[in-house]
C-alpha positions as protocol buffer text, in pm:
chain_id: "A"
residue {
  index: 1
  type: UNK
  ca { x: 6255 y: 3099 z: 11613 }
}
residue {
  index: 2
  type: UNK
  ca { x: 6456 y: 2811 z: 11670 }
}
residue {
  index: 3
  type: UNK
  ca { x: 6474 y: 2644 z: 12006 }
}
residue {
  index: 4
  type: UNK
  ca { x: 6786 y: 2757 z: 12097 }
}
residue {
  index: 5
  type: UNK
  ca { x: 6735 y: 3136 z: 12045 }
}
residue {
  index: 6
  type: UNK
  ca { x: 6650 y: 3340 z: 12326 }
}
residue {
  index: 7
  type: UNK
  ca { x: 6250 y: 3411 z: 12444 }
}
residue {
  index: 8
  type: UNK
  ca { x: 6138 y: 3728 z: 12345 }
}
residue {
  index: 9
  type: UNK
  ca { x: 6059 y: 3750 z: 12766 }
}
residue {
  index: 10
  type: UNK
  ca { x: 6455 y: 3685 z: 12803 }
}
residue {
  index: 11
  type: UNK
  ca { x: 6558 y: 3979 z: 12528 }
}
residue {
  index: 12
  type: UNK
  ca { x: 6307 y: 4238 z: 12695 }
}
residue {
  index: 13
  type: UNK
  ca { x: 6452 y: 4195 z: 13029 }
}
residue {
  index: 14
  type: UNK
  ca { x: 6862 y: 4199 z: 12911 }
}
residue {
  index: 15
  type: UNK
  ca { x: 6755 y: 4511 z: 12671 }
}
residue {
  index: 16
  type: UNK
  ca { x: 6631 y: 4686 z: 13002 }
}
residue {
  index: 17
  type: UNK
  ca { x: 6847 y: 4587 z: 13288 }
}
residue {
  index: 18
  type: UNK
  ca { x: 7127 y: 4654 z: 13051 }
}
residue {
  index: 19
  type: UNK
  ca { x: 6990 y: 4986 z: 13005 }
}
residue {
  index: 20
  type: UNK
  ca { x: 6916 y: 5057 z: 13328 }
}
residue {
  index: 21
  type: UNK
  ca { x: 6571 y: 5120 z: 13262 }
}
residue {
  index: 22
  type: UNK
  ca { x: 6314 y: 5112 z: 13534 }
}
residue {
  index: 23
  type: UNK
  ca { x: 6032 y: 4898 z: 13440 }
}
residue {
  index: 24
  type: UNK
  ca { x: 5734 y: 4652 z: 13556 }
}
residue {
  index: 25
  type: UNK
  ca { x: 5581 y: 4328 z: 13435 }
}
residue {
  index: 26
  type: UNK
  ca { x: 5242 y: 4266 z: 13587 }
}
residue {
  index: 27
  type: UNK
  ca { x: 5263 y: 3933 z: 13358 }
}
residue {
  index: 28
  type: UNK
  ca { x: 5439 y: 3753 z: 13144 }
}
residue {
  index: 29
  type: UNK
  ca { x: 5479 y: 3905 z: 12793 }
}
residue {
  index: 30
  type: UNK
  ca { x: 5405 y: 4249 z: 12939 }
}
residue {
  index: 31
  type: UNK
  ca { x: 5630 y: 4537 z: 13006 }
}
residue {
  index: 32
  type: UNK
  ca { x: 5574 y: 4858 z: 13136 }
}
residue {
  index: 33
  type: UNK
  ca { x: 5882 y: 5055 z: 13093 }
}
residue {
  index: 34
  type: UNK
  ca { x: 5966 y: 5439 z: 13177 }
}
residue {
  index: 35
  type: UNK
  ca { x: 6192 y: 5632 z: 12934 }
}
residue {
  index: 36
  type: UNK
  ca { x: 6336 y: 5908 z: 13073 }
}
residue {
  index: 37
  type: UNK
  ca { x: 6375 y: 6251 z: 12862 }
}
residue {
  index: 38
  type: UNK
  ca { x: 6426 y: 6582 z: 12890 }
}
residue {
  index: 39
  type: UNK
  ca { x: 6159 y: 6782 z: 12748 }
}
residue {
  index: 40
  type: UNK
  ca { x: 5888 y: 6543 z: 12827 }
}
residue {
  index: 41
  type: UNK
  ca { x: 6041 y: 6412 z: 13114 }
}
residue {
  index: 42
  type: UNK
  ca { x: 5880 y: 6048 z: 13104 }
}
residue {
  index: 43
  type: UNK
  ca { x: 5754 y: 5853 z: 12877 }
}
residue {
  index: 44
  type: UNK
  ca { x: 5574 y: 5489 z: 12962 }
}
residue {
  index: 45
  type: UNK
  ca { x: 5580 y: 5274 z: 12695 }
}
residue {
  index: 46
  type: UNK
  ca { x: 5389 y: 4906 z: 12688 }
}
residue {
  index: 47
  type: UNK
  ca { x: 5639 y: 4602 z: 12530 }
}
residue {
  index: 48
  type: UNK
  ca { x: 5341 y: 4351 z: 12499 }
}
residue {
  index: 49
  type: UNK
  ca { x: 5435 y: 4016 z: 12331 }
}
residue {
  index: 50
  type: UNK
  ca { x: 5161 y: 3887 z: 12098 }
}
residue {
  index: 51
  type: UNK
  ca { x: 5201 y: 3517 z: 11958 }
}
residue {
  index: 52
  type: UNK
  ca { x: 5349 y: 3651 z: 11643 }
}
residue {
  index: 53
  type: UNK
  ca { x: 5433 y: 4042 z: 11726 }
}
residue {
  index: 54
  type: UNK
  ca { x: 5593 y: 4265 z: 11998 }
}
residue {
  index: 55
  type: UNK
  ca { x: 5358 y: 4559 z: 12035 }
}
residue {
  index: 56
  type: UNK
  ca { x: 5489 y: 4895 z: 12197 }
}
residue {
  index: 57
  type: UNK
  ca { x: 5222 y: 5177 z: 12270 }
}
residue {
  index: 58
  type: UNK
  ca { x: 5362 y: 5475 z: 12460 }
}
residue {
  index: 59
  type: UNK
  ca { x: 5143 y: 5771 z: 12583 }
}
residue {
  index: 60
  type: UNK
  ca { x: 5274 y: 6137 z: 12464 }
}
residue {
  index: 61
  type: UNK
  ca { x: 5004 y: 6363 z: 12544 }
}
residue {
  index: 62
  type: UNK
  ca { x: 4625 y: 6392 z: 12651 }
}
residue {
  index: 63
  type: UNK
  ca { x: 4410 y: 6515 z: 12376 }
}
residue {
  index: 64
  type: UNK
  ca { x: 4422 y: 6895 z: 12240 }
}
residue {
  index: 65
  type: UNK
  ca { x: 4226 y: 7154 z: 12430 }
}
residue {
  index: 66
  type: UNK
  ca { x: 4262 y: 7322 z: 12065 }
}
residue {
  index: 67
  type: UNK
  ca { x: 4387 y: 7289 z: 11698 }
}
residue {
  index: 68
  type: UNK
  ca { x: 4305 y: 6936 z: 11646 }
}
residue {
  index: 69
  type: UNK
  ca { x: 4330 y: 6902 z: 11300 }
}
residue {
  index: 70
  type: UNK
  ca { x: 4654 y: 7111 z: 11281 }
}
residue {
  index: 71
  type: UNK
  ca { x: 4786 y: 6838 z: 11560 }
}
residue {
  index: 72
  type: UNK
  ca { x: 4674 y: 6566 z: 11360 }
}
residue {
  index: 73
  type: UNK
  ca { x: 4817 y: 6745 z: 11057 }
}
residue {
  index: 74
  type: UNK
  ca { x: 5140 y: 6768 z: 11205 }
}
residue {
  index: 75
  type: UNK
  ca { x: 5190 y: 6377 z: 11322 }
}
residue {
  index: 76
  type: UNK
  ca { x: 5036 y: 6257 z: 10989 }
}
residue {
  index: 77
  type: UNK
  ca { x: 5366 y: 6453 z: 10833 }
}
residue {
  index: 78
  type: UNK
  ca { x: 5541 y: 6306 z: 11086 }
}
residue {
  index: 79
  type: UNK
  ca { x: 5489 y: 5993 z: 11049 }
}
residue {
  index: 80
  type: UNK
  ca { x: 5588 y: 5914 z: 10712 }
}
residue {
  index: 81
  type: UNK
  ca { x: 5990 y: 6006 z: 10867 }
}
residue {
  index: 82
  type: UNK
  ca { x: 5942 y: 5741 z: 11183 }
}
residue {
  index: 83
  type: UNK
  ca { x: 6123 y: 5419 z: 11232 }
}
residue {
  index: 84
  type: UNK
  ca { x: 5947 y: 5173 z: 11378 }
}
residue {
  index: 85
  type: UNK
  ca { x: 5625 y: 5338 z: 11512 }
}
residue {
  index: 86
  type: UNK
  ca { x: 5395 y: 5613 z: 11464 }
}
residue {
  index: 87
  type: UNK
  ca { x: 5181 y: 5880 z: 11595 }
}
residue {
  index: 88
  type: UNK
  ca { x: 4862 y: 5794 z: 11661 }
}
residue {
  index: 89
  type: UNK
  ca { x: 4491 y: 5886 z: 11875 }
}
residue {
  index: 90
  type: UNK
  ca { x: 4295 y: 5683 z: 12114 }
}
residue {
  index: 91
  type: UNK
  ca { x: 3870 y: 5689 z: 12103 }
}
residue {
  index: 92
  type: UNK
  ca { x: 3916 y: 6013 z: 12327 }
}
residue {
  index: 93
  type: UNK
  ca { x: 4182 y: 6162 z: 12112 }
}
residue {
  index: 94
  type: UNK
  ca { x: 4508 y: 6136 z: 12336 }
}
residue {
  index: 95
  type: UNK
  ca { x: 4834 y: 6087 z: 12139 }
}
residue {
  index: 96
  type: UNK
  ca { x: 5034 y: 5790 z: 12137 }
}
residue {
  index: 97
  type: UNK
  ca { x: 5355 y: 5611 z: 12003 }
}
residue {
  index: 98
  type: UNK
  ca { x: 5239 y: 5252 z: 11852 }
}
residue {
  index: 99
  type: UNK
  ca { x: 5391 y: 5014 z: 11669 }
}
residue {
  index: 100
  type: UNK
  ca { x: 5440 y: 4683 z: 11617 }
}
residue {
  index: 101
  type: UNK
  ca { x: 5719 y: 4410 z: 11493 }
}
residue {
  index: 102
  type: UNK
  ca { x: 5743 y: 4046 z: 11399 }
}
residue {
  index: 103
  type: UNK
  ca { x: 5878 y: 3834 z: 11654 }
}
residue {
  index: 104
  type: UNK
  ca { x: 6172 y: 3709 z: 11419 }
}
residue {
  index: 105
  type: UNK
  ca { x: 6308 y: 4050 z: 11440 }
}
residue {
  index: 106
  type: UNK
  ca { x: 6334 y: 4116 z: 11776 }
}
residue {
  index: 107
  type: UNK
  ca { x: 6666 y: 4110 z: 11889 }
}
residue {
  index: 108
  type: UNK
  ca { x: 6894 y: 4334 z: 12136 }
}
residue {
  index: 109
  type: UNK
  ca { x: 6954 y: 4584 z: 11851 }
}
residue {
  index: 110
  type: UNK
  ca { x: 6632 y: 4605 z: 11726 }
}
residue {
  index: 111
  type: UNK
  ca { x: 6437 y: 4654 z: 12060 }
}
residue {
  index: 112
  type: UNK
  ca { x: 6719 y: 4912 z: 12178 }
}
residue {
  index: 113
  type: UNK
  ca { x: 6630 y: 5097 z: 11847 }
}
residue {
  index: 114
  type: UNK
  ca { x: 6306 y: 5072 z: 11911 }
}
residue {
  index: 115
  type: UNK
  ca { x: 6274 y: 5210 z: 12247 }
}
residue {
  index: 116
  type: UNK
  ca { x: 6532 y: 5484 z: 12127 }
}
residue {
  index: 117
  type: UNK
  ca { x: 6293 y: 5591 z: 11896 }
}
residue {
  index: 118
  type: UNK
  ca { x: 5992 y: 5617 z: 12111 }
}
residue {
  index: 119
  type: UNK
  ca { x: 6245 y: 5808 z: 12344 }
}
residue {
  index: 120
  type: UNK
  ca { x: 6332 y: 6051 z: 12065 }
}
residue {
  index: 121
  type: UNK
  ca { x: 6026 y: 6130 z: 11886 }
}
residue {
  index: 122
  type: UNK
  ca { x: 5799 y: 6187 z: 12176 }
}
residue {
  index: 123
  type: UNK
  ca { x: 6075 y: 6399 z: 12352 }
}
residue {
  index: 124
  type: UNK
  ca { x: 6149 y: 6588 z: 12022 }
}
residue {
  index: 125
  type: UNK
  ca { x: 5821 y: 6690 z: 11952 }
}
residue {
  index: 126
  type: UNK
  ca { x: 5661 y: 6725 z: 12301 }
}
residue {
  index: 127
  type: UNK
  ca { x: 5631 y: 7110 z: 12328 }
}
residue {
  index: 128
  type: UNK
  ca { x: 5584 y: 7142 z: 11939 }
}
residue {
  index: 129
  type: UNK
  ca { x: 5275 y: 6902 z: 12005 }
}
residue {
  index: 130
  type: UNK
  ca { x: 5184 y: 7107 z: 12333 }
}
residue {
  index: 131
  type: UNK
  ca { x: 5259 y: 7500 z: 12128 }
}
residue {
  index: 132
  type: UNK
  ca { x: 4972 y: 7364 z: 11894 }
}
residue {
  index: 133
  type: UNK
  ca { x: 4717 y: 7215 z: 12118 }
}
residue {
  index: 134
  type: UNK
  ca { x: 4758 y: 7391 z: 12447 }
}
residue {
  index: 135
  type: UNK
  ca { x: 4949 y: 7705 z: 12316 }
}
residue {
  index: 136
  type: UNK
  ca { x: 4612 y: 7929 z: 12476 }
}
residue {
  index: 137
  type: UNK
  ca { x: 4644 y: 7766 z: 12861 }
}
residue {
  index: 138
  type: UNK
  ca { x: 4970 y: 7811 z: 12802 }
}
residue {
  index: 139
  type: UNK
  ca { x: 4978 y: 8187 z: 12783 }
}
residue {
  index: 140
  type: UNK
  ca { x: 4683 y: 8227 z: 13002 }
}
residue {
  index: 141
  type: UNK
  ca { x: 4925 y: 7988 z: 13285 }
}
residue {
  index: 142
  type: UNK
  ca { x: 5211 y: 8221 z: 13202 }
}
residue {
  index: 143
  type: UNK
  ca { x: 4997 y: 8565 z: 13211 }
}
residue {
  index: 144
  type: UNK
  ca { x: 4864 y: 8424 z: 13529 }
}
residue {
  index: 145
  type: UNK
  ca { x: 5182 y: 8372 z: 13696 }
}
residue {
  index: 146
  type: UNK
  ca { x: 5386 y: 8688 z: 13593 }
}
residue {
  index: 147
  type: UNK
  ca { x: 5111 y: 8865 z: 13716 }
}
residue {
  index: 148
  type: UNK
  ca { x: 5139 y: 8746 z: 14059 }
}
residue {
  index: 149
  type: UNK
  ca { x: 5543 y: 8721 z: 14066 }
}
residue {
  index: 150
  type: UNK
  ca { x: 5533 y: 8337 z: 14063 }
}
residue {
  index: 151
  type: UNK
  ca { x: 5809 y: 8119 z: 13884 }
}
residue {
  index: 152
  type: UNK
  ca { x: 5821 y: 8061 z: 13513 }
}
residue {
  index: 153
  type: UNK
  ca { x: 6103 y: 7837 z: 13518 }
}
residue {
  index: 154
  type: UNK
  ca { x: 5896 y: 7510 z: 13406 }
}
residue {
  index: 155
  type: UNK
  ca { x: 5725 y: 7726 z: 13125 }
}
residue {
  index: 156
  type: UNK
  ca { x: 5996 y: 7877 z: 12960 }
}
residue {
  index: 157
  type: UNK
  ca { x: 6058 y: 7602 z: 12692 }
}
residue {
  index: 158
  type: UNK
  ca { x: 5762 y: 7822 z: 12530 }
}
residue {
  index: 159
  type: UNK
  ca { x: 5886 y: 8160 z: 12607 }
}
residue {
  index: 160
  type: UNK
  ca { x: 5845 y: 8223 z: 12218 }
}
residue {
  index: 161
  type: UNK
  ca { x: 5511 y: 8219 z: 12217 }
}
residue {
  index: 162
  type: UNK
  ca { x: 5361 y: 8294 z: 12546 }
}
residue {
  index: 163
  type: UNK
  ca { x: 5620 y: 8584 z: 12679 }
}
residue {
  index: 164
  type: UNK
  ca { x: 5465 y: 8901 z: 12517 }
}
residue {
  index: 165
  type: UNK
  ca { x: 5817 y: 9045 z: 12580 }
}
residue {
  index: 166
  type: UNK
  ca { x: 5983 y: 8756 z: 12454 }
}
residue {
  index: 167
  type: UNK
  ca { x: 6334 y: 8815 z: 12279 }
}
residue {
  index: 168
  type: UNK
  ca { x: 6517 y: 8549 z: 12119 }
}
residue {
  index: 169
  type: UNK
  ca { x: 6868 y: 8546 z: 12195 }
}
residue {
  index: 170
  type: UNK
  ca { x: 7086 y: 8751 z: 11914 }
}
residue {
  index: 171
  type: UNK
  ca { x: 7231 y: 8428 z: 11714 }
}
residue {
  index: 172
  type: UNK
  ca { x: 6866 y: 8286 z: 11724 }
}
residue {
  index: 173
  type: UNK
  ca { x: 6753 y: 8657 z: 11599 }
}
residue {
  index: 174
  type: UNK
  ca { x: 6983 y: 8694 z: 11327 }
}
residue {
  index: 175
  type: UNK
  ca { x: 6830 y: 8332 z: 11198 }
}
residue {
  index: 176
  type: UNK
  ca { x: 6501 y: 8465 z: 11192 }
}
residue {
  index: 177
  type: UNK
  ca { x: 6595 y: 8776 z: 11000 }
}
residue {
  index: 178
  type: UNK
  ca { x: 6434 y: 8805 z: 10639 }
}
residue {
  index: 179
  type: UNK
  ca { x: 6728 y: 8921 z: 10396 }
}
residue {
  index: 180
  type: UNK
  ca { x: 6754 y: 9272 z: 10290 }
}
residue {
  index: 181
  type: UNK
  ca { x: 6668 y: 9340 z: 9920 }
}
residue {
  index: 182
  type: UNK
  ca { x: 6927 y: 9487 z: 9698 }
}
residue {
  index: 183
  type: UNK
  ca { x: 6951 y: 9826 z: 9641 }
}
């Protein structure tokens, strides 16, 4: 970097007051940010700068009750389609976003891009990741709760596959429906 370009401190902080992002930094060089999404509806994400790198780390999801190694199956696929980060565990097995970039790069654009796709992928495949690892508490939660009358409204993102009288909608039905052989 030359002199006159801008700290990577100085980009961080335009990139998320320009975004409107809420955010903390217990030190210099260290950013905890909150990305807000709709199916998981917050994600924090770490912007650490390194002498050479930015690192971003962003926790998804706690570690599988079940199915590991079709979890891990699933973000290893993933993976090779991400920009800029990728799935990965922690010693206990909890899933993260991590990734890290040179310090040349980092510009407006490319930390915008960045958190946009930490934003994306961990929203896109939240209940995906949750259907594989938790998929048996969540029928047992939603068993448990129509039994007793209570609300389902914050489980029905996996109506699918926990409602035992479940019926997708009819465009979603026709999709599903395995053509008829010719007679």
């Amino acid at each position: 970097m030359s002199p006159a370009s801008p700290s990577p401190d100085s980009i961080i902080r335009a990139v998320l007051d320009a975004g409107e992002l809420d955010y903390q930094s217990p030190g210099p060089g260290r950013y905890l940010v909150t990305l807000p999404g709709e199916k998981k509806l917050q994600t924090n994400c770490w912007l650490v700068v390194g002498e050479h790198s930015l690192q971003v780390s962003a926790f998804v999801c706690r570690q599988p009750d079940e199915n590991r190694e079709q979890l891990w199956e699933y973000l290893l696929q993933l993976n090779a389609k991400l920009f800029g980060v990728a799935f990965s565990i922690d010693k206990v097995g909890d899933v993260y976003l991590t990734g890290r970039l040179p310090l040349s790069t980092v510009d407006a654009d490319e930390l915008d891009r960045l958190l946009g796709a930490v934003l994306s992928y961990a929203d896109e495949h939240f209940n995906t990741m949750l259907e594989i690892g938790f998929g048996s508490s969540i029928r047992r939660e939603w068993e448990w709760r129509a039994k007793r009358g209570e609300s389902l409204a914050n489980l029905q993102a996996f109506a699918a596959f926990a409602d035992p009288l479940f019926q997708a909608p009819p465009e979603r039905a026709a999709l599903n429906q395995k053509p008829r052989a010719r007679e």
